[in-house]
C-alpha positions as CSV (number, residue, x, y, z in Angstrom):
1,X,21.0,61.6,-12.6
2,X,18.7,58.9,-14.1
3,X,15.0,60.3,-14.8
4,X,12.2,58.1,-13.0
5,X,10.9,56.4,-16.2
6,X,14.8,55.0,-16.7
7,X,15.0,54.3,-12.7
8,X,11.5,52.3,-13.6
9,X,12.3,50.5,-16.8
10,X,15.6,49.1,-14.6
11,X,13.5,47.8,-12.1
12,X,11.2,46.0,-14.5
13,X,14.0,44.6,-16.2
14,X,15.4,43.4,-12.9
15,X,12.2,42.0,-12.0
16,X,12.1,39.8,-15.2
17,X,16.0,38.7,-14.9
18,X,14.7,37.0,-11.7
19,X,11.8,35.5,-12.0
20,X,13.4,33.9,-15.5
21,X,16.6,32.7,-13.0
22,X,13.3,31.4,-10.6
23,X,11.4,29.5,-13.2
24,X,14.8,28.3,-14.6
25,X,15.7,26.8,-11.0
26,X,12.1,25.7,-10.4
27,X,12.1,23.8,-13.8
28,X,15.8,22.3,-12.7
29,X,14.6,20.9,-9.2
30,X,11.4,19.7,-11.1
31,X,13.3,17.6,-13.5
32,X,15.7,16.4,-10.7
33,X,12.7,15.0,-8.6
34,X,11.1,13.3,-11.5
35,X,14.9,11.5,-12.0
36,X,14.9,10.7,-8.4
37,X,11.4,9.2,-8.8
38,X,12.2,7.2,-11.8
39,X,15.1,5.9,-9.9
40,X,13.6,5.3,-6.5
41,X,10.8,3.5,-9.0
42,X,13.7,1.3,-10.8
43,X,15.6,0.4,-7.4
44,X,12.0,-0.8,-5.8
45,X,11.4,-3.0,-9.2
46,X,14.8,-4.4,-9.0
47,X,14.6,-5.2,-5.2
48,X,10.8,-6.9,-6.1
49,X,12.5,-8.7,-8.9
50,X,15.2,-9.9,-6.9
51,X,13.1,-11.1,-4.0
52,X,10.4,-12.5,-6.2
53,X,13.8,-15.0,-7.9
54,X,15.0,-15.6,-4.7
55,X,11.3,-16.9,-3.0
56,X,12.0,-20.4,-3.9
57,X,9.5,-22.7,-5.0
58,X,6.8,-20.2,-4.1
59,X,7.9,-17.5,-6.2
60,X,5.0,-17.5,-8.3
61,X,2.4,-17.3,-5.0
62,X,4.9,-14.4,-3.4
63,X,4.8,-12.4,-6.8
64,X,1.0,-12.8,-6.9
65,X,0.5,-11.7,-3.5
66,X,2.4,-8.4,-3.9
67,X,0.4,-7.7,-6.8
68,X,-2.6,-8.4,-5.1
69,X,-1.0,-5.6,-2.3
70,X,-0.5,-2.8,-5.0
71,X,-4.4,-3.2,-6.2
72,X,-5.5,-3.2,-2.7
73,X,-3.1,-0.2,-2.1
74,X,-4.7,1.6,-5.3
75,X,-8.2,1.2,-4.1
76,X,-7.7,2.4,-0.6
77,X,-6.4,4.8,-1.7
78,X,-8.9,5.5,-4.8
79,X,-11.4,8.4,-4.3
80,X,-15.2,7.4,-3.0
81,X,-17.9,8.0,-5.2
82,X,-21.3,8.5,-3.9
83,X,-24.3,7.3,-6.3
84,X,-27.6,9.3,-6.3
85,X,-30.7,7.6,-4.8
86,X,-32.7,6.2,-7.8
87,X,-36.1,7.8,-8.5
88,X,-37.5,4.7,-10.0
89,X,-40.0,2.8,-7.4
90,X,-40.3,-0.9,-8.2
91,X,-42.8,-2.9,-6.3
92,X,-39.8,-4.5,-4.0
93,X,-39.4,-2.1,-1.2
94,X,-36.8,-2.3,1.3
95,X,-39.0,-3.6,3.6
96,X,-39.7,-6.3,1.9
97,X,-36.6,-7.3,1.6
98,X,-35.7,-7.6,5.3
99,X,-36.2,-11.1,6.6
100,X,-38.8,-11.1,8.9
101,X,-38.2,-13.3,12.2
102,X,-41.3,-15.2,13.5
């Protein structure tokens, strides 16, 4: 009959077998995602490419515009950032800066 210290030092060791077989399959499906993203990322330049060449004449306004899309994308999407109110008075007030209608 194993002692309890021996029954202990199996379970430990059991314990570390599988969470080294976990990290080793998280680490797999990690790399595998970032291989699908590179090629999702090559197949969506290849499709722009290709429908940029094949605009016509206009190409150059159709590959501007969908640049123009991916800024717009990336600032909607950009986090806000909210200035402090300045401590500084100045003599222009925002009342004073309202027109005023007669």
């Amino acid at each position: 009959m194993t002692s309890l210290s021996r029954l202990a030092e199996l379970h430990v060791r059991q314990f570390v077998s599988q969470q080294k077989r976990q990290d080793e399959l998280s680490q797999q499906d990690h790399l595998a995602e970032q291989r699908r993203a590179a090629k999702r990322s090559q197949e969506a330049n290849r499709w722009r490419q290709a429908a940029i060449n094949s605009a016509g004449p206009l190409c150059l306004l159709d590959a501007v515009g969908q640049a123009e899309e991916s800024w717009v994308e990336l600032f909607e999407q950009a986090p806000r950032c909210e200035l402090p109110e300045s401590k500084v008075s100045s003599r222009w007030t925002s009342s004073t800066l309202k027109p005023q209608w007669a």
